[in-house]
N, C-alpha and C positions, 0 to 999 in steps of 0.2 A: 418331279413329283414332290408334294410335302411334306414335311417330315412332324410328326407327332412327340413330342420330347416331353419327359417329367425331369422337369428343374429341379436343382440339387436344394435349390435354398426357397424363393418361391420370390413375388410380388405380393406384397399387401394394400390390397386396396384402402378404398379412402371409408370402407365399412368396417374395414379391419382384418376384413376377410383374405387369407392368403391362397395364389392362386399359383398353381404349382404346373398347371399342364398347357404345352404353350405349340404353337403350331408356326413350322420353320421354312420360307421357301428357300429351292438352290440359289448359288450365285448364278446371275447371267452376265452377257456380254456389257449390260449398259452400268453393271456394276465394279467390273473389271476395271472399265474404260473412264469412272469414275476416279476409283483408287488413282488409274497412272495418273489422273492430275492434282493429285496434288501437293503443295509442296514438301518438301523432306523434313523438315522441322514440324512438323504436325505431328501431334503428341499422340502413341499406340491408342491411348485411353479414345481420346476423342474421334479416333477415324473409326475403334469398334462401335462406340457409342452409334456414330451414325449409319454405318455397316448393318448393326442390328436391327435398327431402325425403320431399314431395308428391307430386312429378310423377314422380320418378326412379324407373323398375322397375327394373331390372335395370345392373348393372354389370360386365362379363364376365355370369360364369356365376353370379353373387354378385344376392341380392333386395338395393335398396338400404335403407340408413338413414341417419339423422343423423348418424353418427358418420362414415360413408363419405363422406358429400358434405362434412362439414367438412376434409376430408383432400384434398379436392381442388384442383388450383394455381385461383388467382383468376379465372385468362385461360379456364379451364374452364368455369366458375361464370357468366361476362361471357358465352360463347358458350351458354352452355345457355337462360340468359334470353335472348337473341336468338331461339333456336328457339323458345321459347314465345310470343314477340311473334309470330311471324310463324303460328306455329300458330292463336295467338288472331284474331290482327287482318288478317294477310295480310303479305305484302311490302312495302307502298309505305308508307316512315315521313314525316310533315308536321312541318315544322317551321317556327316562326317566331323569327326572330333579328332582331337591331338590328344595324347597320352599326356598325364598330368606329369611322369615320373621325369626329373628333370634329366637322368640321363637316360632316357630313350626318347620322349619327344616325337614318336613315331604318329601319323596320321593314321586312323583308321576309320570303317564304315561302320553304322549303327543303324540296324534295322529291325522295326519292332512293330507292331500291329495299334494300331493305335482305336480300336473296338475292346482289348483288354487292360487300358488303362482304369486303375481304380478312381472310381468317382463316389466322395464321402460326401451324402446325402446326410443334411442338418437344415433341415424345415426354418427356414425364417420367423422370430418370434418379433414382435412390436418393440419389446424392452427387453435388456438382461441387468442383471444389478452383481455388483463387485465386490467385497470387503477389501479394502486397501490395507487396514491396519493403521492409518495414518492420525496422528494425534488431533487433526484440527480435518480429517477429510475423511472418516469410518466407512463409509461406502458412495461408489458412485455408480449411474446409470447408463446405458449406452445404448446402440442398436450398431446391426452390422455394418461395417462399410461396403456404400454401395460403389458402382463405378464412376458415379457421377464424382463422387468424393474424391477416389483416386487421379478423374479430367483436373479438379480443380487444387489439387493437392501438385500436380508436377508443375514444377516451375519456381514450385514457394523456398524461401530460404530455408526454412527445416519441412521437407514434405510431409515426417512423421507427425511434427507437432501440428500442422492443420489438418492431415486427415484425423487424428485422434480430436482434434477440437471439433470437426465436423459430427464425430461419431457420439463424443458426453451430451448427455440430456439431461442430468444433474450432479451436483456431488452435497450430498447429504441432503438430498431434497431440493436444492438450490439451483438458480442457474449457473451453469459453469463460468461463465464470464470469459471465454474468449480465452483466442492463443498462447495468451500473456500466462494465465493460470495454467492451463496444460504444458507450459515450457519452463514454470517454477517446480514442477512436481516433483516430486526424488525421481531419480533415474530405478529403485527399483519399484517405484510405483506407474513407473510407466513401461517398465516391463512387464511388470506381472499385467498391467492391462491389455498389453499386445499380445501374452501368451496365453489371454483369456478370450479376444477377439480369433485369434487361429485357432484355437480349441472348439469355438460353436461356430463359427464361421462355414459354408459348407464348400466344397474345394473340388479339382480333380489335381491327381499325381503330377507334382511339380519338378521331378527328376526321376531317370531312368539309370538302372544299374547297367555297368560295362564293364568290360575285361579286355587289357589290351592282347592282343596278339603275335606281337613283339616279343615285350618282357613278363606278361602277367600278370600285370598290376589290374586289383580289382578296384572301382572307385563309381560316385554318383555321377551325374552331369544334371545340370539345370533341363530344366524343360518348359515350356511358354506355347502354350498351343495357340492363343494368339499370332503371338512372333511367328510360330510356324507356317497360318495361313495364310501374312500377309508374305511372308517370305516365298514361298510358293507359284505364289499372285503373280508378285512381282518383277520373278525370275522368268516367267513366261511370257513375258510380253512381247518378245517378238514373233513367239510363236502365234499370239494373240492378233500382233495386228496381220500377220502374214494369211490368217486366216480368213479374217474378215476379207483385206483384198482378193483373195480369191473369190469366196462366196459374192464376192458385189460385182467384181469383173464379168464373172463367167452366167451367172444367175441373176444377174442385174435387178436380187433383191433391194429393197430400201435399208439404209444402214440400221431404222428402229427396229426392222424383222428381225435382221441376224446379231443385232443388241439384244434384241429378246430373247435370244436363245440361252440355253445353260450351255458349260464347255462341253458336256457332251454330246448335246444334237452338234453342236458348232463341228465338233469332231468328226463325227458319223456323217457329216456330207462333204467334209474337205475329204475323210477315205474315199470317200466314191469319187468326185469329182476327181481326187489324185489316179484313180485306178482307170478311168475313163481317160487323162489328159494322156496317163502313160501310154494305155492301149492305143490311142490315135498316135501317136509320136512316135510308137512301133511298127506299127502298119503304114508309116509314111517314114520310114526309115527302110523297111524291105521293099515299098516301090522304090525308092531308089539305089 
């Protein structure tokens, strides 16, 4: 079924109007079976990018595309993959970590409900503006970074200084003038601008609090809710294709039907079909 979601940061259309409520379908089998191909070097950014692309119906009152969802802030992108983890797999995320303390080092389990993650809602604006401070640069312009920025930013020799070039839309009314200018900047002039994009930027929880079990040590861990669904994805694929063989052997569906499915119908008839194979294999085990 689809999912109804209000985006943390929004899409601004080409009226200027931003559009904050966006309608989500589940994963299915032909999108699983997508992911396994392709190849390992393929950058997180770009296979959400296309992923969303997939899933996303509707944005406002707009059908989505590729081009819409690369326009979207990142903090977006982070929260829409969450909704489809949790679509796919449920709420409750596992995780195993190492204890940071170097003398314990001990493995432990982390599990946490991933429906109480806090998600900081900051409305996507057109422009924000900066006071640098800077003798020859008094204020500069920006807008959020969206994902498209972060596809085209990995790979670059300083990723910061193109996505931050990607995001200036002037500096003192002017145009920025390209990577060259945002890599002369002072360095605290381009921190304070990064710690101005994370402040209005809108976001979900990037680390979860843990306590080893071991020795006690309390400490953050990263979190990527991306990372997490593809990781998910990915670790299931044999239970994925083991599935499909089934339903196509036994049900001599066509392979688009049971690509059409989400993992949950896919689920709910490999149970039955399991329950039914067993029951025969029971009853032809007591006749003989």
């Amino acid at each position: 079924m689809n999912a109804l979601c209000t985006l943390p940061g929004g899409w601004i259309d080409r009226k200027g109007v931003r559009q904050r409520e966006g309608v989500l379908r589940p994963l299915r089998g032909g999108d699983e079976e997508w992911l396994y191909t392709l190849p390992p070097h393929t950058s997180q950014a770009s296979v959400l990018i296309t992923l969303l692309a997939r899933c996303v119906r509707h944005l406002g009152p707009y059908r989505a595309s590729r081009a819409m969802i690369r326009m979207l802030p990142a903090g977006d992108c982070d929260y829409l993959a969450l909704r489809l983890y949790r679509m796919t797999f449920g709420d409750k995320v596992e995780m195993v970590l190492v204890c940071p303390n170097p003398a314990c080092g001990a493995k432990m389990d982390l599990d946490f409900d991933a429906s109480l993650l806090p998600v900081e809602e900051r409305p996507q604006l057109p422009r924000y503006t900066l006071r640098l401070g800077l003798p020859n640069a008094a204020e500069v312009s920006f807008r959020l970074p969206r994902i498209g920025d972060v596809e085209a930013a990995n790979g670059a020799r300083d990723p910061e200084v193109r996505l931050l070039s990607r995001c200036l839309l002037d500096i003192d009314g002017k145009a920025p003038g390209g990577e060259e200018v945002v890599a002369a900047l002072p360095a605290e002039a381009r921190e304070a601008l990064n710690a101005e994009l994370e402040r209005v930027s809108p976001r979900i929880e990037d680390s979860i609090e843990a306590s080893c079990p071991e020795c006690g040590r309390e400490f953050r861990t990263a979190f990527d809710s991306t990372a997490l669904l593809f990781a998910n994805i990915y670790r299931r694929r044999r239970e994925f294709n083991h599935a499909v063989h089934l339903l196509s052997f036994h049900y001599h569906w066509p392979l688009s039907e049971i690509l059409g499915m989400t993992r949950e119908q896919r689920q709910r008839y490999v149970r039955l079909l399991q329950d039914e194979l067993d029951l025969a294999a029971g009853m032809s085990a007591g006749l003989d």
